[in-house]
C-alpha positions as a printed NumPy array, in Angstrom:
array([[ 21.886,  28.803, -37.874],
       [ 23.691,  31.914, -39.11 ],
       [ 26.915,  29.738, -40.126],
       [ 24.381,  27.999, -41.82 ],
       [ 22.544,  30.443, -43.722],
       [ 25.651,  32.397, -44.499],
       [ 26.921,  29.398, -46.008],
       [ 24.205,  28.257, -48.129],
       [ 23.44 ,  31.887, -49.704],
       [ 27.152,  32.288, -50.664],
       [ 26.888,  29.274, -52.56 ],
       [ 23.975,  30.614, -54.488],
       [ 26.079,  33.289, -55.513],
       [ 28.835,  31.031, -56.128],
       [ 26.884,  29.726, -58.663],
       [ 27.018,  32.747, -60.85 ],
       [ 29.98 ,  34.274, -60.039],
       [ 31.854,  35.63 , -63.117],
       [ 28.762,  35.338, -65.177],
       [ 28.048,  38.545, -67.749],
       [ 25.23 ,  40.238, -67.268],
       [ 23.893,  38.596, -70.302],
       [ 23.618,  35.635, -68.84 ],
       [ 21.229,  36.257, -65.811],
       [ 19.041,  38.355, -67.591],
       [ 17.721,  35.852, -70.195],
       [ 14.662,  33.111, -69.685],
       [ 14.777,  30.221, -72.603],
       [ 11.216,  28.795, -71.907],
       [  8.46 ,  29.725, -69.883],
       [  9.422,  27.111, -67.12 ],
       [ 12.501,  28.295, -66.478],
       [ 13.42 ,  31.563, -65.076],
       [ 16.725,  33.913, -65.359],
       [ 19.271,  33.356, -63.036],
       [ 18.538,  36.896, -61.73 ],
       [ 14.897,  36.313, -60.538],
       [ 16.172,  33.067, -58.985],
       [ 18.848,  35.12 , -57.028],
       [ 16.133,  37.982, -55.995],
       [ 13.028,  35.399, -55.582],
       [ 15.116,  33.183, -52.563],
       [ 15.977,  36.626, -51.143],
       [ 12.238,  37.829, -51.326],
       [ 11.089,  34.58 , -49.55 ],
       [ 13.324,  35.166, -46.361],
       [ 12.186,  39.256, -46.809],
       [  8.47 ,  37.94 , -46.902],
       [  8.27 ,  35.048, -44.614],
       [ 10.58 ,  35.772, -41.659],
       [ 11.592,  39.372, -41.655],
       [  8.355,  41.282, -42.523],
       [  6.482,  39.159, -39.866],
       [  9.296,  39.255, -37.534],
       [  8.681,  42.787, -37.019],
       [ 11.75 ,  44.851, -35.332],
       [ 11.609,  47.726, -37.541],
       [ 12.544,  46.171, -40.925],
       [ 12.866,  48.486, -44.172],
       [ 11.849,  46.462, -47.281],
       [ 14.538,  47.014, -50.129],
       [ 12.095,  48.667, -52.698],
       [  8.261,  47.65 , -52.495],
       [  7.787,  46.719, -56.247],
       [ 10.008,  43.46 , -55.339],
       [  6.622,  42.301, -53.126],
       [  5.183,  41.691, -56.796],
       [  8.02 ,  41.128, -59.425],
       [  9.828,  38.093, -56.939],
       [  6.785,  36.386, -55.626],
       [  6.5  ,  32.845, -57.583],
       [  2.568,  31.404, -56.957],
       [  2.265,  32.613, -53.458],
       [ -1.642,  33.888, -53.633],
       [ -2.174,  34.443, -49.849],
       [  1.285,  36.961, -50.546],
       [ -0.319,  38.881, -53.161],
       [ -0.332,  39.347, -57.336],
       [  2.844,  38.003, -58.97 ],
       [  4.589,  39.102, -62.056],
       [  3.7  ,  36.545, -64.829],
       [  6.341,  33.76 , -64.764],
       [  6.112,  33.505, -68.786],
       [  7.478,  36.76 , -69.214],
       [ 10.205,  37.247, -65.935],
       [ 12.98 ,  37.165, -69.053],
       [ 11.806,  41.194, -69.752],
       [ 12.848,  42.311, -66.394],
       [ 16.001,  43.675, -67.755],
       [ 15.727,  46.514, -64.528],
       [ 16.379,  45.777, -61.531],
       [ 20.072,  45.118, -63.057],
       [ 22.169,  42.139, -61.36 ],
       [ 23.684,  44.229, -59.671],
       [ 21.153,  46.026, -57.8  ],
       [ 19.818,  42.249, -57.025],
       [ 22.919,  41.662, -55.372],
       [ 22.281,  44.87 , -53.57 ],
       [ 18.948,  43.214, -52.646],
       [ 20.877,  40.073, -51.442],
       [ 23.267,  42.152, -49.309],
       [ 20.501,  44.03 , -47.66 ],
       [ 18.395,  41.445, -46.964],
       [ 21.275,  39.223, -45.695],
       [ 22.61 ,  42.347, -43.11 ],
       [ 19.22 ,  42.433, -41.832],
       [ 18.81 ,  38.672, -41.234],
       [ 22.292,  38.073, -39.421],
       [ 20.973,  40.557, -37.192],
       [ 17.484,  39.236, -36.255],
       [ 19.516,  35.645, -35.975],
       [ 21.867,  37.391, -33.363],
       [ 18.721,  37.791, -30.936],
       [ 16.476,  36.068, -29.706],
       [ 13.462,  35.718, -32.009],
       [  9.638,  35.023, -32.323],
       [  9.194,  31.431, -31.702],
       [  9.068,  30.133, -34.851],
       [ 12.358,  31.541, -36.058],
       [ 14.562,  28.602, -36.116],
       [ 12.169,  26.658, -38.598],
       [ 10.909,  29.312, -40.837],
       [ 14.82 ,  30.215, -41.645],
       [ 15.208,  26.337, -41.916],
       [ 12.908,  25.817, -44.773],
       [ 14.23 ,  29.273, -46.531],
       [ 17.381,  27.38 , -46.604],
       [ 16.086,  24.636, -47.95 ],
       [ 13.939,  26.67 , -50.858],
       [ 16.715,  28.126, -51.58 ],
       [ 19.143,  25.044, -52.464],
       [ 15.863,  23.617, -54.344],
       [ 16.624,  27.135, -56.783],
       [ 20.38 ,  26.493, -56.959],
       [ 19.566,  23.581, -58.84 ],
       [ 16.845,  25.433, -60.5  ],
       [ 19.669,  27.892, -61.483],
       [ 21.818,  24.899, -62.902],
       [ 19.217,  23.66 , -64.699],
       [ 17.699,  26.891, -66.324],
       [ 21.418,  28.138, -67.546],
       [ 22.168,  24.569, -69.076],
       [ 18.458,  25.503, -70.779],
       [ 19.831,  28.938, -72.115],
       [ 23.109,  27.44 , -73.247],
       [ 21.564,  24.859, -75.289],
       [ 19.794,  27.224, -77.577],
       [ 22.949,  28.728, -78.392],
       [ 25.033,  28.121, -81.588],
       [ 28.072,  28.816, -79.959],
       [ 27.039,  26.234, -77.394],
       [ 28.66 ,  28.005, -74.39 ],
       [ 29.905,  26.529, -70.984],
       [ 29.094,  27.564, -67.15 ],
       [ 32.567,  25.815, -66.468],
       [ 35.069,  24.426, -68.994],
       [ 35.814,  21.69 , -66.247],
       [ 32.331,  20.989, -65.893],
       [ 30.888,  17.086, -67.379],
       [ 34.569,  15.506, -67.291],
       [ 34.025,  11.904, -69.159],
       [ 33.269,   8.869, -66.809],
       [ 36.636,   7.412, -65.353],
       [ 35.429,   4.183, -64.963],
       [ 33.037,   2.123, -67.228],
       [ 29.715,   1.166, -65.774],
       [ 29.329,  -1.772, -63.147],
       [ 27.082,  -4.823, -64.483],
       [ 23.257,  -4.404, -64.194],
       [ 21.883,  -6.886, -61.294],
       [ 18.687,  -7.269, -59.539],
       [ 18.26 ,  -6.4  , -55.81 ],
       [ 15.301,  -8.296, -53.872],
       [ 13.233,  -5.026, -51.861],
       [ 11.932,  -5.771, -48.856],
       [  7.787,  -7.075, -48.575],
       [  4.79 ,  -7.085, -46.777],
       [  3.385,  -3.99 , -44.8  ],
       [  6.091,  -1.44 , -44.318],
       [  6.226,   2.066, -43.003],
       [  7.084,   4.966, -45.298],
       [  7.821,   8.59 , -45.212],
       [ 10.155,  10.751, -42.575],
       [ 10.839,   9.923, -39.679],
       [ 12.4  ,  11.051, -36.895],
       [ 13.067,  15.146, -35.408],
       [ 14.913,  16.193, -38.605],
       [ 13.755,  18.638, -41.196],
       [ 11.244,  17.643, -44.18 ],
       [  8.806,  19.251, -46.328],
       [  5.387,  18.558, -45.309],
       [  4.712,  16.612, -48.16 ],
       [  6.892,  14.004, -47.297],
       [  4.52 ,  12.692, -43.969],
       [  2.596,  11.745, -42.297],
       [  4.616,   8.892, -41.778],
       [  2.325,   5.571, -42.667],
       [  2.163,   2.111, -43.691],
       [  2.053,   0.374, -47.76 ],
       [  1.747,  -2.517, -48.992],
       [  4.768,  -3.864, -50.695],
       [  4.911,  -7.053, -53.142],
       [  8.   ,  -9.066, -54.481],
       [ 10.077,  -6.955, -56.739],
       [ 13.827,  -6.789, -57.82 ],
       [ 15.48 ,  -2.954, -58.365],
       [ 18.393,  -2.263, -60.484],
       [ 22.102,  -1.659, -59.066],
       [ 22.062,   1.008, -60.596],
       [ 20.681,   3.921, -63.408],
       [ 20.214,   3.28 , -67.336],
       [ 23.366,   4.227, -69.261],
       [ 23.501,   6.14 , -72.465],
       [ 24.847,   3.167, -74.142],
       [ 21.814,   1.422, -72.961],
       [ 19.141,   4.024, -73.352],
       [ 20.895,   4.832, -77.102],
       [ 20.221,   0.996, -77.8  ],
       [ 16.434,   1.83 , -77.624],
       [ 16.64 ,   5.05 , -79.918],
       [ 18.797,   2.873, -82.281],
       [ 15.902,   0.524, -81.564],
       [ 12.703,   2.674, -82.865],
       [ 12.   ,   3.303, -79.793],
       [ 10.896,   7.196, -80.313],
       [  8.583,   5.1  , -84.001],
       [  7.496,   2.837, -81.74 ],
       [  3.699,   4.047, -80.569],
       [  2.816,   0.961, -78.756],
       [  5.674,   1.432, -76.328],
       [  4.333,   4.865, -75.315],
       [  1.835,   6.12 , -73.331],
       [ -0.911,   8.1  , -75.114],
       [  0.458,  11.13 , -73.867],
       [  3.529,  10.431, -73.967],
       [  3.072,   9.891, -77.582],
       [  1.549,  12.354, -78.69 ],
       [  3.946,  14.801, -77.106],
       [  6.911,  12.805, -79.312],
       [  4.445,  13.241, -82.228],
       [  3.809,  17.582, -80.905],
       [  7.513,  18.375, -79.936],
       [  9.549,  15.959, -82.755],
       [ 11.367,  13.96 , -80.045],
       [ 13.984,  11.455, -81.632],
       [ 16.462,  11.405, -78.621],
       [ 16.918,  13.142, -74.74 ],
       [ 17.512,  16.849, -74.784],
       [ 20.795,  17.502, -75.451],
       [ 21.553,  14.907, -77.503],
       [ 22.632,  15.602, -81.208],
       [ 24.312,  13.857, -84.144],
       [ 27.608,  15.044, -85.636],
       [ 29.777,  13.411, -88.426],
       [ 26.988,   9.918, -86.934],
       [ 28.101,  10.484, -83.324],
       [ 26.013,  11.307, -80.391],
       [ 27.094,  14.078, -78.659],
       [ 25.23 ,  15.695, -75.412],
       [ 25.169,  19.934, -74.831],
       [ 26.191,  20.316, -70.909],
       [ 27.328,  22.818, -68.4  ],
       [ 30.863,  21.873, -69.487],
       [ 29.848,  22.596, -72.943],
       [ 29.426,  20.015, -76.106],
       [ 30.73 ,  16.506, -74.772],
       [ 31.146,  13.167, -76.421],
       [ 28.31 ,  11.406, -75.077],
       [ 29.314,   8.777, -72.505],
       [ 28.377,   5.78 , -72.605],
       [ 28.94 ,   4.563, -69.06 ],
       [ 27.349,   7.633, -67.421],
       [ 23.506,   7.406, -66.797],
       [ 21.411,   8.758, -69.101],
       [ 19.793,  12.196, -67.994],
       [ 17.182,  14.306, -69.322],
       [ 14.552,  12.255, -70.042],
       [ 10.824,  13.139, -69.309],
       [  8.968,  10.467, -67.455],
       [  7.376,   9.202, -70.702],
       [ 10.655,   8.268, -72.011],
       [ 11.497,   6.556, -68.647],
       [  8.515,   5.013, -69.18 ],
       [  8.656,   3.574, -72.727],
       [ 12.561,   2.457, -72.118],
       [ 10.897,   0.381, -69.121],
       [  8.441,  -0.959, -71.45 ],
       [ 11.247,  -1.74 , -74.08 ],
       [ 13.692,  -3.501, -71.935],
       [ 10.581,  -5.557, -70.5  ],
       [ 10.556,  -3.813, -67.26 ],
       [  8.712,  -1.124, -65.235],
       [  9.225,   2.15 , -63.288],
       [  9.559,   1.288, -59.35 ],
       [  6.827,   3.098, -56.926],
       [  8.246,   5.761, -55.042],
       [  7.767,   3.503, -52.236],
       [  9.847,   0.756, -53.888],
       [ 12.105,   2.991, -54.009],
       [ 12.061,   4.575, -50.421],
       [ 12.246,   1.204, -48.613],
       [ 15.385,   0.027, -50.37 ],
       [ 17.133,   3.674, -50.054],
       [ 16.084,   4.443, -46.383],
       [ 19.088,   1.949, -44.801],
       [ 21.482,   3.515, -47.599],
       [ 24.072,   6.166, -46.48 ],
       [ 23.683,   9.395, -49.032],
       [ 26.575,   9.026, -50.784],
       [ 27.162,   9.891, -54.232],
       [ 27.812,  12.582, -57.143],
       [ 26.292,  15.62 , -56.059],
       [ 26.62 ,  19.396, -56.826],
       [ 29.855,  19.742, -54.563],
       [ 31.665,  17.203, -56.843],
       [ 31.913,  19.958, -59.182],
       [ 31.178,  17.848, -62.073],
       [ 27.412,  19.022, -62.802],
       [ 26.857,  16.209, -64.378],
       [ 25.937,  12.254, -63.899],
       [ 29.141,   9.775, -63.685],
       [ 29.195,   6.137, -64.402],
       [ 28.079,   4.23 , -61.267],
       [ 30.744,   3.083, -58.452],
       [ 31.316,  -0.729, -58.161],
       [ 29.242,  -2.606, -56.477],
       [ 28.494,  -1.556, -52.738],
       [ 28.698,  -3.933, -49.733],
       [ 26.373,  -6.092, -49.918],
       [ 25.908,  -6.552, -53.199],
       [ 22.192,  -6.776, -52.297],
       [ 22.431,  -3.174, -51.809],
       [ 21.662,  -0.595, -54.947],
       [ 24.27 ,   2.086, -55.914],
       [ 23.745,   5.371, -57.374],
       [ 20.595,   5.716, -55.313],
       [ 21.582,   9.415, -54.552],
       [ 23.112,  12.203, -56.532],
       [ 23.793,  11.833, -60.255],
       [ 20.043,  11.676, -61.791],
       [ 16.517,  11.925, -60.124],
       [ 15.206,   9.352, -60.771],
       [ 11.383,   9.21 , -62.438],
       [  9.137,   6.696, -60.663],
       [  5.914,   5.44 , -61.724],
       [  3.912,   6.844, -58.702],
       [  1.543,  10.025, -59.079],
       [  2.476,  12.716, -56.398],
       [ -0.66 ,  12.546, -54.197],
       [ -0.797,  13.52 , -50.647],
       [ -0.07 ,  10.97 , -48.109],
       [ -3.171,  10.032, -45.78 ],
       [ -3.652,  12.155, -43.434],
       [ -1.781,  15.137, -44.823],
       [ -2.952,  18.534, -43.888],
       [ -0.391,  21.567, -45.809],
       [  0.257,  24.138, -42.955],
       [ -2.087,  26.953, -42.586],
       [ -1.637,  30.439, -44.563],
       [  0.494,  30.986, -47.666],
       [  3.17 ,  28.707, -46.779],
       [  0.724,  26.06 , -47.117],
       [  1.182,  27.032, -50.52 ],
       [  4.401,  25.526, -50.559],
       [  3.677,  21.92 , -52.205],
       [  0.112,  21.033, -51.462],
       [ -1.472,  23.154, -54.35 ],
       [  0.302,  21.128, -56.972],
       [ -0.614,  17.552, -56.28 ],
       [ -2.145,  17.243, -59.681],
       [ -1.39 ,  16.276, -63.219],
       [  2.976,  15.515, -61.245],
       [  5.07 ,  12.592, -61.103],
       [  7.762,  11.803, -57.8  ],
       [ 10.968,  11.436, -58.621],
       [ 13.573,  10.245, -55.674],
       [ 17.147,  10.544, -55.008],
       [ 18.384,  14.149, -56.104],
       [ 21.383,  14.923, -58.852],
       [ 24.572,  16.039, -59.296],
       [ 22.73 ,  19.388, -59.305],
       [ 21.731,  18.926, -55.751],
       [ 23.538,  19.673, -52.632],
       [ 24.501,  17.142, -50.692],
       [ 22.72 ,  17.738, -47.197],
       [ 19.586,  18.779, -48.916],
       [ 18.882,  15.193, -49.527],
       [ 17.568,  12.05 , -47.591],
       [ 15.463,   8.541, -48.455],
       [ 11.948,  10.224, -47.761],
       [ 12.339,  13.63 , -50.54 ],
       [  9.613,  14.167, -53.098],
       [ 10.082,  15.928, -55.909],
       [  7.852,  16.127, -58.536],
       [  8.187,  17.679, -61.928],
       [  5.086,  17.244, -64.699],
       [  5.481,  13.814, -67.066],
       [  6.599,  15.878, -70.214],
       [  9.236,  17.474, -68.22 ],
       [ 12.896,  16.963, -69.83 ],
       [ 15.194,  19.84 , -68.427],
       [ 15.765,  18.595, -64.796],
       [ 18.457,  16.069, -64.356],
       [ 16.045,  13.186, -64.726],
       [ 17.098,   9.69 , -65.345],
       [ 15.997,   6.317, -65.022],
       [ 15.625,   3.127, -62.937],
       [ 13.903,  -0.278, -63.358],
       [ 12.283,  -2.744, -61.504],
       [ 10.569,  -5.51 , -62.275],
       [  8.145,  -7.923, -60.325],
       [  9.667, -10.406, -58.554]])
């Protein structure tokens, strides 16, 4: 466990190394957050949840940081308004680091003893929280960098063009009938992805793989974004409030489509999936190419015999790649991990019987199964072992910032 935390908070920091100051300070929407509040909220969770109530004579780093890096955790106490976390020019990144360092000396040494029973997991899930905001640091700066002129890079290497064109779209046959869905087994899950149970699945065919730009730029060539009766009424009327004509990131120059990234401005690939895209646009390209979102549970029952394997944040590329050739068997989906999450058409409700854990870590996910969609699969944001067949995330429909993308199914 400490090989394992010290490992997963370097890479946080990893993220951000070599960033100025400018950088981490500055919040482009109120969704996102600056890089520096991500860095000091995933230390505050492991200050608040395992060493305050582990006891042993901890010294909180300052006691203003109880307020100014607590997210939407009530039971916790009041929180600093998340619209306006961009003004918190003090404390200075470098007296979060400070934060991070004592924080992190304290914790190798309560992980060097023997602790209060529920040690092991509570550290577990601040692990896992805190990969969830390196990706939430990825996506925030690629946020900030868009509104720029100068349309800067995170890494010049970053978003490299596809090196091989995309594989042929087919149709894979899911499995049928009564199935079981949601984790299983002794390894670790949020709570929102069980109880384990059983759905009701009917014929249907999934794609081998994501939509492509070239694909998804046939339907803006299309109309699709004049098109009202492809839309949902929502959906439409946020195309109609925010003036959508294309994904974010996408621009014309000199009648090309180019596509703002962490690597900077970058000829827009055709072969690479198409990221993002809020679930109304998934939803409207289904509608246009006469096919539908799958259910998360479409989804889950083809990806749950399906190694994770893919393009994820350790690739270095920080951005979606054209799909790999066709896996063995070909009945198989690729791309099902890594690249793009991938919208699905299912509502994130709880499953039956869920009960979120008691006190404010119930907090955690149950409080925002409302007015969500699920996406499945993760991104070439995500790490790697943070992954498996049974994670929900969930972002609202009009969201467009993540590294959302698209797959279809149709009935069968």
């Amino acid at each position: 466990m400490r090989d394992d935390y010290a490992r997963v908070r370097a890479a946080t920091e990893a993220l951000v190394a070599g960033l100025p100051a400018e950088d981490l300070v500055v919040q482009s929407m109120p969704d996102a957050s600056p890089a520096k509040w991500h860095l000091a909220h995933t230390t505050w969770f492991f200050e608040t949840f395992v060493l305050r109530p582990a006891g042993g004579g901890y010294r909180p780093f300052h006691p203003e940081f109880e307020v100014l890096f607590n997210s939407y955790y009530e039971a916790v106490g009041p929180q600093f308004s998340r619209p306006r976390r961009g003004l918190l020019s003090r404390p200075t990144g470098a007296e979060v680091l400070q934060y991070r360092a004592h924080v992190d000396a304290a914790m190798h040494e309560l992980l060097a003893q023997d602790g209060p029973p529920w040690l092991g997991e509570r550290v577990r899930l601040g692990l896992e929280h805190e990969q969830q905001h390196q990706e939430l640091i990825l996506m925030d700066l690629l946020h900030l960098y868009a509104q720029n002129p100068l349309r800067p890079a995170l890494r010049a290497s970053a978003a490299p063009p596809s090196s091989r064109p995309a594989p042929s779209l087919r149709w894979c046959l899911g499995p049928v009938g009564v199935r079981e869905v949601g984790h299983a087994g002794a390894g670790f899950h949020f709570d929102n992805e069980g109880p384990r149970h059983q759905t009701l699945l009917r014929p249907y065919v999934l794609a081998s793989r994501c939509v492509t730009n070239a694909e998804y730029a046939e339907f803006v060539a299309d109309g699709g974004y004049r098109r009202s009766t492809l839309w949902l009424s929502d959906g439409w009327a946020q195309v109609q409030a925010e003036g959508w004509t294309a994904p974010l990131y996408w621009y014309l120059s000199e009648g090309t489509w180019w596509q703002t990234t962490l690597g900077g401005p970058r000829p827009l690939d055709p072969h690479a999936p198409v990221v993002h895209v809020s679930h109304y646009e998934a939803d409207a390209f289904a509608r246009w190419a006469g096919a539908r979102l799958p259910t998360e549970f479409e989804w889950e029952a083809l990806a749950e015999a399906a190694p994770v394997r893919g393009n994820f944040v350790e690739s270095g590329r920080l951005h979606p790649t054209a799909a790999e050739p066709p896996p063995r068997p070909e009945s198989q989906p690729a791309q099902l991990f890594g690249d793009v999450w991938e919208w699905t058409a299912s509502a994130y409700l709880p499953y039956p019987g869920y009960h979120p854990p008691e006190g404010a870590l119930g907090e955690y996910n149950g409080k925002f199964m409302s007015n969500q969609m699920v996406l499945r699969g993760g991104s070439c944001a995500s790490p790697r072992d943070h992954l498996r067949a049974s994670y929900r995330n969930f972002f609202p429909p009009r969201a467009r910032w993540p590294f959302t993308g698209i797959r279809l199914t149709k009935d069968a």
